[in-house]
N, CA and C atoms of all chains as a GROMACS GRO file, in nm:
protein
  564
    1UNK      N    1   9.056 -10.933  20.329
    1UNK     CA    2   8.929 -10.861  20.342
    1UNK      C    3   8.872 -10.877  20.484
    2UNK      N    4   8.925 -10.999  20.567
    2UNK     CA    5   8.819 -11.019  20.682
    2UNK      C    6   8.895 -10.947  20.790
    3UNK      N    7   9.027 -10.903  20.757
    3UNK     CA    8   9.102 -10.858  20.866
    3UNK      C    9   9.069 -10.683  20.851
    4UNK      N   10   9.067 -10.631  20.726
    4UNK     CA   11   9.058 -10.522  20.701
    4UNK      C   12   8.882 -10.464  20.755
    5UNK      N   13   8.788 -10.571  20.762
    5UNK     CA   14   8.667 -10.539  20.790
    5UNK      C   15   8.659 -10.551  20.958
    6UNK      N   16   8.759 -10.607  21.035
    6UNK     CA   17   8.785 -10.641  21.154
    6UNK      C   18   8.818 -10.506  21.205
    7UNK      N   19   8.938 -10.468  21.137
    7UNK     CA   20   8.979 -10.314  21.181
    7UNK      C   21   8.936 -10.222  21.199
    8UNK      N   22   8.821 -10.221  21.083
    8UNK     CA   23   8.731 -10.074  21.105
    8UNK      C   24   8.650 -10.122  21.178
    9UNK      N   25   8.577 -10.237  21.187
    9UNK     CA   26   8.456 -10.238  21.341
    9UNK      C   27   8.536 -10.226  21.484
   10UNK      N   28   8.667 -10.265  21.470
   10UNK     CA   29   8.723 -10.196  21.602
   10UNK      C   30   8.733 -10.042  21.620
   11UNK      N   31   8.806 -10.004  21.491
   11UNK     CA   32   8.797  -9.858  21.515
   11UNK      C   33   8.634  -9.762  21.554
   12UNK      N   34   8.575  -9.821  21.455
   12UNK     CA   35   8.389  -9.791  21.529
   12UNK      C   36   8.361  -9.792  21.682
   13UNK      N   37   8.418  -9.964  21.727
   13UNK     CA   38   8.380  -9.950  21.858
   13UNK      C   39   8.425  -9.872  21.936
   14UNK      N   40   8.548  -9.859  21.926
   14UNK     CA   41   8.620  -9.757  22.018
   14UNK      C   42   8.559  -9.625  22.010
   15UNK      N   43   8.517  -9.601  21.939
   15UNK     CA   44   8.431  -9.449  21.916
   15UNK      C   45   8.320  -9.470  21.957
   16UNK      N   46   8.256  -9.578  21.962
   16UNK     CA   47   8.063  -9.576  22.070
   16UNK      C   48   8.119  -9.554  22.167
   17UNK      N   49   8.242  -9.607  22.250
   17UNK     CA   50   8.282  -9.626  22.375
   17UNK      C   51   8.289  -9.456  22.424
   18UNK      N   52   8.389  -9.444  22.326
   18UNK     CA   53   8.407  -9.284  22.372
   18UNK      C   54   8.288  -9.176  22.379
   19UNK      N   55   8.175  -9.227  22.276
   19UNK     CA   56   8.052  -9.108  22.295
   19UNK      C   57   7.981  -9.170  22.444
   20UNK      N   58   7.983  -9.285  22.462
   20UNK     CA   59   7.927  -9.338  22.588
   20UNK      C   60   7.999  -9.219  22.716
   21UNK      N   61   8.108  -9.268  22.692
   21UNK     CA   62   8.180  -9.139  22.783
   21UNK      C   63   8.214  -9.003  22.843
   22UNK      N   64   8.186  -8.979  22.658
   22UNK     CA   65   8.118  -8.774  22.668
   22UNK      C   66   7.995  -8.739  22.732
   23UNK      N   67   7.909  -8.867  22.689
   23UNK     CA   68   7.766  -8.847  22.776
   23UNK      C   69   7.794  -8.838  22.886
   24UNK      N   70   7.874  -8.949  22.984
   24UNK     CA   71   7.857  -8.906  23.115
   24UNK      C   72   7.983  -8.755  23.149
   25UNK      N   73   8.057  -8.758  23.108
   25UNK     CA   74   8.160  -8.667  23.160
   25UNK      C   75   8.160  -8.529  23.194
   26UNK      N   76   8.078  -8.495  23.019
   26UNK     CA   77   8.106  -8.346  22.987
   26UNK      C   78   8.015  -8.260  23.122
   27UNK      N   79   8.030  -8.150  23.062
   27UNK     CA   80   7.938  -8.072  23.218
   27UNK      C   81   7.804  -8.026  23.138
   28UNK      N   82   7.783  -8.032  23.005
   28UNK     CA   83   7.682  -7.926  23.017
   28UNK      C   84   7.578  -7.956  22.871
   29UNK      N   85   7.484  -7.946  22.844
   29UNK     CA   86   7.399  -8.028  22.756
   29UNK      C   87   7.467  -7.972  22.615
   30UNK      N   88   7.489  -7.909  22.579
   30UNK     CA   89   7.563  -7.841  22.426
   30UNK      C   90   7.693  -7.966  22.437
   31UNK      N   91   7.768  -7.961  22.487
   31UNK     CA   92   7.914  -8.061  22.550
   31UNK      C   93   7.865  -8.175  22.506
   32UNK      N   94   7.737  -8.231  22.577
   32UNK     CA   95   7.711  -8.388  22.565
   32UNK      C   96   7.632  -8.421  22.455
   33UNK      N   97   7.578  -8.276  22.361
   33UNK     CA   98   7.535  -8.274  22.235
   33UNK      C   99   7.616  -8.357  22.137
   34UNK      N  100   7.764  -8.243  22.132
   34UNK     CA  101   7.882  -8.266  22.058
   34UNK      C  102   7.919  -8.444  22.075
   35UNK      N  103   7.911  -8.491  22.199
   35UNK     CA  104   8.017  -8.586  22.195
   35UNK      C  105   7.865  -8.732  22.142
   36UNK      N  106   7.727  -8.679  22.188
   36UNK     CA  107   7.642  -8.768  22.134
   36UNK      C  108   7.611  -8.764  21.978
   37UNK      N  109   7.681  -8.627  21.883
   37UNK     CA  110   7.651  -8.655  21.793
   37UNK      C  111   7.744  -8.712  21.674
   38UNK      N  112   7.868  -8.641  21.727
   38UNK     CA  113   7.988  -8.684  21.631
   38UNK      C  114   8.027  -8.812  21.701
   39UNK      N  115   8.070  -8.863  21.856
   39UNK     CA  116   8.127  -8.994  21.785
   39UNK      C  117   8.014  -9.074  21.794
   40UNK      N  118   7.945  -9.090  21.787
   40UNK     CA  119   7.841  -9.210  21.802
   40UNK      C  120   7.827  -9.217  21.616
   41UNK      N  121   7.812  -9.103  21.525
   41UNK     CA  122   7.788  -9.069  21.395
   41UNK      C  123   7.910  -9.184  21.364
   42UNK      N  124   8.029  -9.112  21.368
   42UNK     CA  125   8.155  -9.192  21.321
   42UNK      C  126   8.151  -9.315  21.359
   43UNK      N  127   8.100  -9.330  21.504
   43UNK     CA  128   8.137  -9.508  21.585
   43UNK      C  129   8.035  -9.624  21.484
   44UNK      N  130   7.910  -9.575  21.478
   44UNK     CA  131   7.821  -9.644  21.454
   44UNK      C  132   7.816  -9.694  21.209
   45UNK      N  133   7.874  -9.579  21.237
   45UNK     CA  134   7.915  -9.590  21.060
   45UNK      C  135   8.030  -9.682  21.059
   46UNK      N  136   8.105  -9.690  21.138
   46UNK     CA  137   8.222  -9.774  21.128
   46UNK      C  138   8.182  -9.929  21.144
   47UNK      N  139   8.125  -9.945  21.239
   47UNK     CA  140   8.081 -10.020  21.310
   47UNK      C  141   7.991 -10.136  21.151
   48UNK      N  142   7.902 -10.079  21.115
   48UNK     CA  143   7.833 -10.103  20.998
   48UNK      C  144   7.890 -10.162  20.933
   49UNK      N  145   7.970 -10.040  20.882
   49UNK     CA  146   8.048 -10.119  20.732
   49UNK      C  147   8.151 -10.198  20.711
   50UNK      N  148   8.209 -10.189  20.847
   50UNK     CA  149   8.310 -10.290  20.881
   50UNK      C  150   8.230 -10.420  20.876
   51UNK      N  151   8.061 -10.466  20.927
   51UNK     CA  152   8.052 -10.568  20.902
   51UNK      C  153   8.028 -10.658  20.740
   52UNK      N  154   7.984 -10.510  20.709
   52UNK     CA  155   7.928 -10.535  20.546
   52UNK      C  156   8.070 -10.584  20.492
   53UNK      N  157   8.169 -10.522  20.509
   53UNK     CA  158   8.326 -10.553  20.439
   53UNK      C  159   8.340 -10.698  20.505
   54UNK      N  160   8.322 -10.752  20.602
   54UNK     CA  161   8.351 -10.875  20.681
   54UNK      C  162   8.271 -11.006  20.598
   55UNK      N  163   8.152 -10.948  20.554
   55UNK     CA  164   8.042 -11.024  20.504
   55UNK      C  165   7.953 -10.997  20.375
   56UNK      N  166   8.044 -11.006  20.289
   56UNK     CA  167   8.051 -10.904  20.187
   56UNK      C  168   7.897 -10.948  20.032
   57UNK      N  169   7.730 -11.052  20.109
   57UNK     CA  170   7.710 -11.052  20.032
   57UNK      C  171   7.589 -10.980  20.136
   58UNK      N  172   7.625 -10.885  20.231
   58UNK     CA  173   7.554 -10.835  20.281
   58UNK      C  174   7.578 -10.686  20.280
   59UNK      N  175   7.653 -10.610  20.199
   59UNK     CA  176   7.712 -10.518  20.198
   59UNK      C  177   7.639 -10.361  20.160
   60UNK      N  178   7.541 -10.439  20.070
   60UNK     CA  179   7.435 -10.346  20.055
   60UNK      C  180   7.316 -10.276  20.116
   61UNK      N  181   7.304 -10.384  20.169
   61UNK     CA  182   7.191 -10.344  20.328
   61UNK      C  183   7.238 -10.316  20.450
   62UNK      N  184   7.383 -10.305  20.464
   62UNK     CA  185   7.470 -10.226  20.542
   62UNK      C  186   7.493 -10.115  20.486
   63UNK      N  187   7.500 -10.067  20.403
   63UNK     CA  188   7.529  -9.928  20.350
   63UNK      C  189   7.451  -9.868  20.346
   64UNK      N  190   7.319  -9.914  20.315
   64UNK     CA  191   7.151  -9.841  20.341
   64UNK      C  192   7.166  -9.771  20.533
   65UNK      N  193   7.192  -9.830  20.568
   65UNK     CA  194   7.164  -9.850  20.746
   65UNK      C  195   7.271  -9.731  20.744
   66UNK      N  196   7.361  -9.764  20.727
   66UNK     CA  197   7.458  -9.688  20.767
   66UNK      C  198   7.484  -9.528  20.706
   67UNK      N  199   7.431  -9.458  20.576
   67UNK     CA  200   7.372  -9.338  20.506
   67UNK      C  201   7.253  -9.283  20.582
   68UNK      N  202   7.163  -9.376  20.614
   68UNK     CA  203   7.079  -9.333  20.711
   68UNK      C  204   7.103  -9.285  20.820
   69UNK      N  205   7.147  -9.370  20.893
   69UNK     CA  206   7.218  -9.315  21.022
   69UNK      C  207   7.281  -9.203  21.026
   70UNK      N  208   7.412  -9.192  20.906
   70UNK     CA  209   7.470  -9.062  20.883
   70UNK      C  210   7.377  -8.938  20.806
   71UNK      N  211   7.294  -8.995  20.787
   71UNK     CA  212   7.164  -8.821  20.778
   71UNK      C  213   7.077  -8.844  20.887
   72UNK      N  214   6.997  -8.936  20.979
   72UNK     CA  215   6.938  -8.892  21.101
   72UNK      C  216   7.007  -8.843  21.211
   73UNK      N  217   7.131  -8.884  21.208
   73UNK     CA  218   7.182  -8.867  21.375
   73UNK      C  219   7.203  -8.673  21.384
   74UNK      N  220   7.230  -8.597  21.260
   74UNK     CA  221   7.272  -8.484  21.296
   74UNK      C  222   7.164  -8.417  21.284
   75UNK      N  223   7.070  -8.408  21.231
   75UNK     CA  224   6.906  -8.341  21.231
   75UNK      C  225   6.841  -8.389  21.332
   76UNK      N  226   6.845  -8.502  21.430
   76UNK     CA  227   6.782  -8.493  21.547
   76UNK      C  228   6.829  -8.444  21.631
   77UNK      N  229   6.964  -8.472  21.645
   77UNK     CA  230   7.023  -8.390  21.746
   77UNK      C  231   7.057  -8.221  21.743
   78UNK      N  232   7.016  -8.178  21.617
   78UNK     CA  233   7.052  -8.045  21.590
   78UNK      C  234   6.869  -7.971  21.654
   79UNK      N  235   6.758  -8.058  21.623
   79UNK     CA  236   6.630  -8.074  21.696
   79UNK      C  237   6.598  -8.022  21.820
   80UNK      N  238   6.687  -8.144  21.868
   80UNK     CA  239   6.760  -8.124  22.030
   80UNK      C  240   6.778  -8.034  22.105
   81UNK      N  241   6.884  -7.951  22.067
   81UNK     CA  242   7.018  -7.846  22.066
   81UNK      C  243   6.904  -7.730  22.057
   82UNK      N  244   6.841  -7.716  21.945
   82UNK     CA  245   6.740  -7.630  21.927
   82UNK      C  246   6.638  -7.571  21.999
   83UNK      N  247   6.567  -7.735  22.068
   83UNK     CA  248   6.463  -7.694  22.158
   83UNK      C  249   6.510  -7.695  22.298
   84UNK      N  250   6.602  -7.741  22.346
   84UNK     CA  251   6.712  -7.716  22.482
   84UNK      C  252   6.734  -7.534  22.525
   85UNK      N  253   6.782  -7.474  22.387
   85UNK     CA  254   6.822  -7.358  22.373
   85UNK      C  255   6.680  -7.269  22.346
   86UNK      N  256   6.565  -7.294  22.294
   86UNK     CA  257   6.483  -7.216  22.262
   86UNK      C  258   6.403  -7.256  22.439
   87UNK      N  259   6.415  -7.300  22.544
   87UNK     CA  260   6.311  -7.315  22.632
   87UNK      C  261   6.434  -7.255  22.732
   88UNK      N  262   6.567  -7.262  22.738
   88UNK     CA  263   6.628  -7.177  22.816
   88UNK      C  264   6.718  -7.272  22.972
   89UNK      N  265   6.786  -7.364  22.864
   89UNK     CA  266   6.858  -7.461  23.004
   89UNK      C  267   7.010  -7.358  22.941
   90UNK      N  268   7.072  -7.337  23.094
   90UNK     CA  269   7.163  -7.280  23.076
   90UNK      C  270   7.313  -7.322  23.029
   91UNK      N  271   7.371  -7.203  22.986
   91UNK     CA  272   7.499  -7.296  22.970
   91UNK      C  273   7.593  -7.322  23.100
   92UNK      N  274   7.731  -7.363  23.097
   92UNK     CA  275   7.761  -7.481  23.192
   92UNK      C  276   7.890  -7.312  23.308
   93UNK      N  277   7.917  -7.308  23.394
   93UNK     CA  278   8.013  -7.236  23.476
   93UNK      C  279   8.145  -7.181  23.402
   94UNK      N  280   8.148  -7.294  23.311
   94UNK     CA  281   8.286  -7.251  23.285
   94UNK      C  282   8.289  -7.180  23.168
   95UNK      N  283   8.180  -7.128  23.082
   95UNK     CA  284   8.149  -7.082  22.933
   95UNK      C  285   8.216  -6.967  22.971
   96UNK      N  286   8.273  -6.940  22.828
   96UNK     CA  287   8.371  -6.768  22.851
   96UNK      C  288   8.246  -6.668  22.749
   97UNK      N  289   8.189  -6.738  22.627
   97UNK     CA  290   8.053  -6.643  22.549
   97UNK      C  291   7.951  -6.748  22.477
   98UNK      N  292   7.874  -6.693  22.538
   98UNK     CA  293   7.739  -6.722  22.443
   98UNK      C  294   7.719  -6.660  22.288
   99UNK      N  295   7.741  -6.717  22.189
   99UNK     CA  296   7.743  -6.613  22.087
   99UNK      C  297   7.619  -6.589  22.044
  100UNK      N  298   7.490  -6.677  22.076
  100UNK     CA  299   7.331  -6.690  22.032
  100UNK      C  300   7.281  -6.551  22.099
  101UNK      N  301   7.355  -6.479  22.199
  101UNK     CA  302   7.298  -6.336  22.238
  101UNK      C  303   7.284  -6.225  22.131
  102UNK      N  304   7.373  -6.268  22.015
  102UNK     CA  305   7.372  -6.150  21.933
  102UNK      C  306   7.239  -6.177  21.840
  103UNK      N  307   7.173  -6.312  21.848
  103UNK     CA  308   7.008  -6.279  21.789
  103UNK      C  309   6.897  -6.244  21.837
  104UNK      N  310   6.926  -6.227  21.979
  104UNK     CA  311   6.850  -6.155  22.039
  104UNK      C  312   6.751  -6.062  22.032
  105UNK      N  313   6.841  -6.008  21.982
  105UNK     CA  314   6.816  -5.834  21.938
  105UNK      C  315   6.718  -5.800  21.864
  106UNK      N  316   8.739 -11.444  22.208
  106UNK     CA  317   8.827 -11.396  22.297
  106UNK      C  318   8.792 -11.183  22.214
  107UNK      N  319   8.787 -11.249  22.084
  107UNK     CA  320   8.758 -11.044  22.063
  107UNK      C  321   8.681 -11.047  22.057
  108UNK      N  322   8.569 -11.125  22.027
  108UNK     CA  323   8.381 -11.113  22.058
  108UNK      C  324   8.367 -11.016  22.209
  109UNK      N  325   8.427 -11.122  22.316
  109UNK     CA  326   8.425 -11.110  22.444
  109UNK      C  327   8.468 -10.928  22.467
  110UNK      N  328   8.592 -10.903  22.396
  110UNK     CA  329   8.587 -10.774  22.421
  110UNK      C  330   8.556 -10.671  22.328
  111UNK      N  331   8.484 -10.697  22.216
  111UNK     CA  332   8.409 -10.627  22.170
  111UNK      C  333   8.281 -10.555  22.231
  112UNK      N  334   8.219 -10.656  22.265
  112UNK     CA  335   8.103 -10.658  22.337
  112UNK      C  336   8.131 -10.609  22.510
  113UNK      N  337   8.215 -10.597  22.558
  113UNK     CA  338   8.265 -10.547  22.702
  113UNK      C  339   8.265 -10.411  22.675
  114UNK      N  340   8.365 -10.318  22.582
  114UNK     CA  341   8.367 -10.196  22.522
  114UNK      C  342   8.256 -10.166  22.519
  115UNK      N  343   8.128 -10.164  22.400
  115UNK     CA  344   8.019 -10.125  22.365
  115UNK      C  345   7.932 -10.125  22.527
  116UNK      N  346   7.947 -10.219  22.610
  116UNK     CA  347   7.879 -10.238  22.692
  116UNK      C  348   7.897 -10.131  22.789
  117UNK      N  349   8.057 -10.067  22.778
  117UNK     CA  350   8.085 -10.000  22.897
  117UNK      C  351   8.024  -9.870  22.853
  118UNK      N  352   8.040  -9.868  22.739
  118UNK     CA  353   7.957  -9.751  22.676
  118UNK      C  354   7.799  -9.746  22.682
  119UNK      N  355   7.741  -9.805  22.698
  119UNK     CA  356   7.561  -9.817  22.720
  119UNK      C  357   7.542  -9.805  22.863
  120UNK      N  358   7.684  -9.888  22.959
  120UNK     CA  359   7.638  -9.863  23.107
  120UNK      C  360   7.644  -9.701  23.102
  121UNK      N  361   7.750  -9.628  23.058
  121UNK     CA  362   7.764  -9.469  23.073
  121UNK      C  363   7.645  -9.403  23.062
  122UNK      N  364   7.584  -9.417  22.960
  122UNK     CA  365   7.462  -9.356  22.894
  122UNK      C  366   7.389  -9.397  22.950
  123UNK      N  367   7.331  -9.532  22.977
  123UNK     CA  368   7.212  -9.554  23.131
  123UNK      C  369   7.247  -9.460  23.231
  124UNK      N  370   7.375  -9.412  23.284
  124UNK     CA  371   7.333  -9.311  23.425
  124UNK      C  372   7.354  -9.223  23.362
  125UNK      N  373   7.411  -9.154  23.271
  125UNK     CA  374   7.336  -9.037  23.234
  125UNK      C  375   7.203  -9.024  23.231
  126UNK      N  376   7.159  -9.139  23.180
  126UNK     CA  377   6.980  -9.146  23.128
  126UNK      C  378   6.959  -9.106  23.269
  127UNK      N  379   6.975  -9.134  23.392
  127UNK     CA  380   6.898  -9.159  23.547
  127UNK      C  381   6.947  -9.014  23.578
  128UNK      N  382   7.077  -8.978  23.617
  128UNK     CA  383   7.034  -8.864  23.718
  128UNK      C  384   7.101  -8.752  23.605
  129UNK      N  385   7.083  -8.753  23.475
  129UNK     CA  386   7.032  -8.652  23.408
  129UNK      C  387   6.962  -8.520  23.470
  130UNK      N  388   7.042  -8.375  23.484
  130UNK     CA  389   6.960  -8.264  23.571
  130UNK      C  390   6.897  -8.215  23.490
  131UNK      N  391   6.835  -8.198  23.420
  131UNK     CA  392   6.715  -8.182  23.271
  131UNK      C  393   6.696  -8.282  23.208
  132UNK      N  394   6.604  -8.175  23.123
  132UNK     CA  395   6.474  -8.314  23.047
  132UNK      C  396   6.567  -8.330  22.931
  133UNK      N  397   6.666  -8.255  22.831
  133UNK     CA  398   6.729  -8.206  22.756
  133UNK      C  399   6.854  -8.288  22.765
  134UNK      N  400   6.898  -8.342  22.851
  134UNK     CA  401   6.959  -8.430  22.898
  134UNK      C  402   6.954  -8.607  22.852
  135UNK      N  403   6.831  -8.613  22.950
  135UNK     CA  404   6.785  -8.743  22.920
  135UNK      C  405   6.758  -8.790  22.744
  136UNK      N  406   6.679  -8.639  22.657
  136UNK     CA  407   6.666  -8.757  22.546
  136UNK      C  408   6.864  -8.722  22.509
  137UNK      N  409   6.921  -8.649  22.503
  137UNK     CA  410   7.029  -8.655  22.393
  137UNK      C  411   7.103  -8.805  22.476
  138UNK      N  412   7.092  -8.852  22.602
  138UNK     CA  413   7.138  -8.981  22.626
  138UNK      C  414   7.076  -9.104  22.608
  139UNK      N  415   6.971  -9.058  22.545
  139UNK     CA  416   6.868  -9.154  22.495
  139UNK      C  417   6.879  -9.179  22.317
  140UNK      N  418   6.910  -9.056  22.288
  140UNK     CA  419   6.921  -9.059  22.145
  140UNK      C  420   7.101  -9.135  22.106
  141UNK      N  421   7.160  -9.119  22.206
  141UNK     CA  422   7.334  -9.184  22.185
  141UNK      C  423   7.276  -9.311  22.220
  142UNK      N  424   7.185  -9.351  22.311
  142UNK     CA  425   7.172  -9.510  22.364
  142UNK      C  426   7.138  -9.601  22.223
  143UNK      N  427   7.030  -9.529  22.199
  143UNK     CA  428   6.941  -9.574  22.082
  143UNK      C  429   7.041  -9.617  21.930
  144UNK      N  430   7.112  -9.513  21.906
  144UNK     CA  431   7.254  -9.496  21.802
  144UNK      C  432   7.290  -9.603  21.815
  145UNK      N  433   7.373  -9.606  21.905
  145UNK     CA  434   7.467  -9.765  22.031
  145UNK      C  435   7.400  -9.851  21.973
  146UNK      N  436   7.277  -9.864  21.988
  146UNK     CA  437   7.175 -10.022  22.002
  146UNK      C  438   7.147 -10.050  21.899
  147UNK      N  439   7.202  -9.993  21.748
  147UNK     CA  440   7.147  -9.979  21.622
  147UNK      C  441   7.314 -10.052  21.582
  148UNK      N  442   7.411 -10.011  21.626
  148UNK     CA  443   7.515 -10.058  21.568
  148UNK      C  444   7.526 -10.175  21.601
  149UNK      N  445   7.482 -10.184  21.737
  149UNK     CA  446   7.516 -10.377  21.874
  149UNK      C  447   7.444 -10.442  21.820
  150UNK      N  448   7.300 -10.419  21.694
  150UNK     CA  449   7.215 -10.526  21.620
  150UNK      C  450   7.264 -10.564  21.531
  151UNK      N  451   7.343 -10.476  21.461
  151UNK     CA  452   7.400 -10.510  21.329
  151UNK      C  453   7.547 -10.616  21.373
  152UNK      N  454   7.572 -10.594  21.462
  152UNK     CA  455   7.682 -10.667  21.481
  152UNK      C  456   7.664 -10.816  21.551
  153UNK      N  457   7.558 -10.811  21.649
  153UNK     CA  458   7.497 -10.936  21.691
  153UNK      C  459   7.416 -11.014  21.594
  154UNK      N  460   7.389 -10.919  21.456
  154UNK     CA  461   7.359 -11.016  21.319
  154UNK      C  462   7.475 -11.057  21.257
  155UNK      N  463   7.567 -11.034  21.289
  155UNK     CA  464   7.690 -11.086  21.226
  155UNK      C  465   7.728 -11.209  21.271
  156UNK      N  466   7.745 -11.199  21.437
  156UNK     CA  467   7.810 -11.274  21.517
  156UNK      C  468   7.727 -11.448  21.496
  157UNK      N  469   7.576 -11.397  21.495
  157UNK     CA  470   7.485 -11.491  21.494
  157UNK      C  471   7.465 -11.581  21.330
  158UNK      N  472   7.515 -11.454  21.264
  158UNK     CA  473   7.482 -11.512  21.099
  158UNK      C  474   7.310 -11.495  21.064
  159UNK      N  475   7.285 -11.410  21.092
  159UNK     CA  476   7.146 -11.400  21.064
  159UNK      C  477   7.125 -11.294  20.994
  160UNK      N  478   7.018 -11.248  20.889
  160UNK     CA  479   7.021 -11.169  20.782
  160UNK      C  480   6.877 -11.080  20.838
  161UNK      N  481   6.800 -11.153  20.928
  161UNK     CA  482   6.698 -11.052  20.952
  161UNK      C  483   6.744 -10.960  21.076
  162UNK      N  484   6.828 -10.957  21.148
  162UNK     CA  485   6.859 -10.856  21.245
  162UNK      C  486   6.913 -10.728  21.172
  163UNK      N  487   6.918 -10.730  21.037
  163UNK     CA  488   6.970 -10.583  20.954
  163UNK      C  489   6.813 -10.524  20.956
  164UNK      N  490   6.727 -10.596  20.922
  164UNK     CA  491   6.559 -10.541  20.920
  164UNK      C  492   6.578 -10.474  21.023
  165UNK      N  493   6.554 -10.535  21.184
  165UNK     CA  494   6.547 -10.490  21.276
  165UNK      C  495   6.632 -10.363  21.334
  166UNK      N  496   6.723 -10.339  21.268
  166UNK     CA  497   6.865 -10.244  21.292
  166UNK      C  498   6.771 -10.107  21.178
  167UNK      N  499   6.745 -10.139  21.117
  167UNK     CA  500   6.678 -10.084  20.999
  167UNK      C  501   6.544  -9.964  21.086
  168UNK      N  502   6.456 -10.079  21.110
  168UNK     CA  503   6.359 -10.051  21.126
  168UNK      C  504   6.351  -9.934  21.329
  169UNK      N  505   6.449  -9.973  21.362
  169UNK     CA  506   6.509  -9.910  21.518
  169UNK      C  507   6.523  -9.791  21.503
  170UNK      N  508   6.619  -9.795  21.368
  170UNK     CA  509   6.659  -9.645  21.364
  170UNK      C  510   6.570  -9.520  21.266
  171UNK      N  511   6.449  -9.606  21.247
  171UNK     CA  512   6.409  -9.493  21.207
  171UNK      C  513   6.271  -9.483  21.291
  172UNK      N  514   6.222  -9.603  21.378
  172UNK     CA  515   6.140  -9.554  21.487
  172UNK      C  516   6.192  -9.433  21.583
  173UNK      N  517   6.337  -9.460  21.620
  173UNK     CA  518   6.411  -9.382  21.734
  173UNK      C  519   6.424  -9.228  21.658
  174UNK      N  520   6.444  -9.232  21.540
  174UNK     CA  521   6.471  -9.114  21.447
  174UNK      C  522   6.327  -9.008  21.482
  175UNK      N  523   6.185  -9.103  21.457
  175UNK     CA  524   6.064  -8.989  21.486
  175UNK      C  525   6.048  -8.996  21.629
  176UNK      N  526   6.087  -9.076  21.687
  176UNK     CA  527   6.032  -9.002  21.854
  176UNK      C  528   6.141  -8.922  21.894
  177UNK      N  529   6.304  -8.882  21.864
  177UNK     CA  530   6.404  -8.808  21.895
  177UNK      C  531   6.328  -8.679  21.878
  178UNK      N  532   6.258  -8.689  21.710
  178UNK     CA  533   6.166  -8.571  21.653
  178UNK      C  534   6.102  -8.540  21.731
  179UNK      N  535   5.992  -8.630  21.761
  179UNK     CA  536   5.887  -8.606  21.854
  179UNK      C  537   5.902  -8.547  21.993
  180UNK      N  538   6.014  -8.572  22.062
  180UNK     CA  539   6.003  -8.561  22.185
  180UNK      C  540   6.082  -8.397  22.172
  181UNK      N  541   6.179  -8.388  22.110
  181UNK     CA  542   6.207  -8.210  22.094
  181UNK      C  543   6.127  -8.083  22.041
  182UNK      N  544   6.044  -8.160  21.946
  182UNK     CA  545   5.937  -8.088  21.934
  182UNK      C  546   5.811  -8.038  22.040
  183UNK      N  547   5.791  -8.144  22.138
  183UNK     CA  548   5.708  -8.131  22.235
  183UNK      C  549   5.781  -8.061  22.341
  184UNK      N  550   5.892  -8.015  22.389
  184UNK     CA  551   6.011  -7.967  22.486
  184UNK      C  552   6.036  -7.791  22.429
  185UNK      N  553   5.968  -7.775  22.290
  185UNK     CA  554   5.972  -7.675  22.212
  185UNK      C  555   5.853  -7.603  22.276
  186UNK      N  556   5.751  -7.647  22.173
  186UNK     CA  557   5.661  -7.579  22.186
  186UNK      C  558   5.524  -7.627  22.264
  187UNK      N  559   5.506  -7.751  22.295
  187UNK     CA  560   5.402  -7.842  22.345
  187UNK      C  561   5.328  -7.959  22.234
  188UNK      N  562   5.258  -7.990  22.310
  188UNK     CA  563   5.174  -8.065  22.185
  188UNK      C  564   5.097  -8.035  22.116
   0.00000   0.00000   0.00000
């Protein structure tokens, strides 16, 4: 059990690491949306329950934390995304379509 | 020795997101690297309650993420429409 709860908080970490990374990399706020919302979602759930599995008479108040997390992180950032796009920051050089033009209308 | 690089990883990941946070070219910017920082700092409590053996740093992990949850709210809402 302590090795199996070891594994998944590694696999977690490696995924904060990587949203740490999309933040700085990507070019363009939609880009650094994506990579702030999915892996940090996955990194930080992993991260959790891997300790709850490690420490298993704490397992329940890790699973609270961690359901939470996985329903706030995508409604704030969808928030975000929303009011970014409704005030008019552009998209990034290399976009081939905007598909939000067709509500325009 | 994996404490050490546990905590190096996560770290290299929070340094990223601090300069995003700084020369961020929009406001739109700064919170979504604020809202990944905040994420980050919710998982590094729960795990520095592990490391430590302490049962109240889950409160605190608890209670982070749902302060950070209404000002993420707060601050896109005000970037929307005003106050």
């Amino acid at each position: 059990m302590e090795s199996l709860g070891m594994a998944i908080t590694g696999f977690g970490i490696i995924f904060l690491f990587l949203g740490g990374l999309g933040i700085l990399r990507l070019p363009d706020v939609y880009n650094r949306l994506q990579a702030g919302t999915k892996c940090t979602t996955l990194g930080a759930f992993c991260t959790i329950i891997g300790v709850g599995i490690m420490e298993p008479q704490w397992f329940w108040k890790t699973l609270i934390i961690a359901l939470f997390i996985l329903l706030k992180n995508p409604i704030s950032n969808h928030a975000i995304g929303r009011a970014s796009k409704n005030i008019g920051v552009p998209l990034c050089d290399k976009s081939v379509i905007d598909k939000t033009e067709v509500f325009k209308k | 020795m994996i404490k050490i690089i546990s905590f190096s990883i996560i770290g290299f990941g929070i340094i990223f997101s601090i300069l995003r946070l700084i020369k961020g070219p929009t406001a739109p910017d700064r919170v979504v690297a604020l809202d990944t920082l905040s994420t980050i700092t919710t998982a590094l409590l729960v795990l520095l309650g592990f490391i430590f053996k302490r049962y109240v740093y889950l409160d605190v992990a608890l209670v982070y993420a749902l302060l950070t949850f209404i000002g993420a709210i707060a601050v896109a809402r005000f970037l929307e429409k005003g106050i």
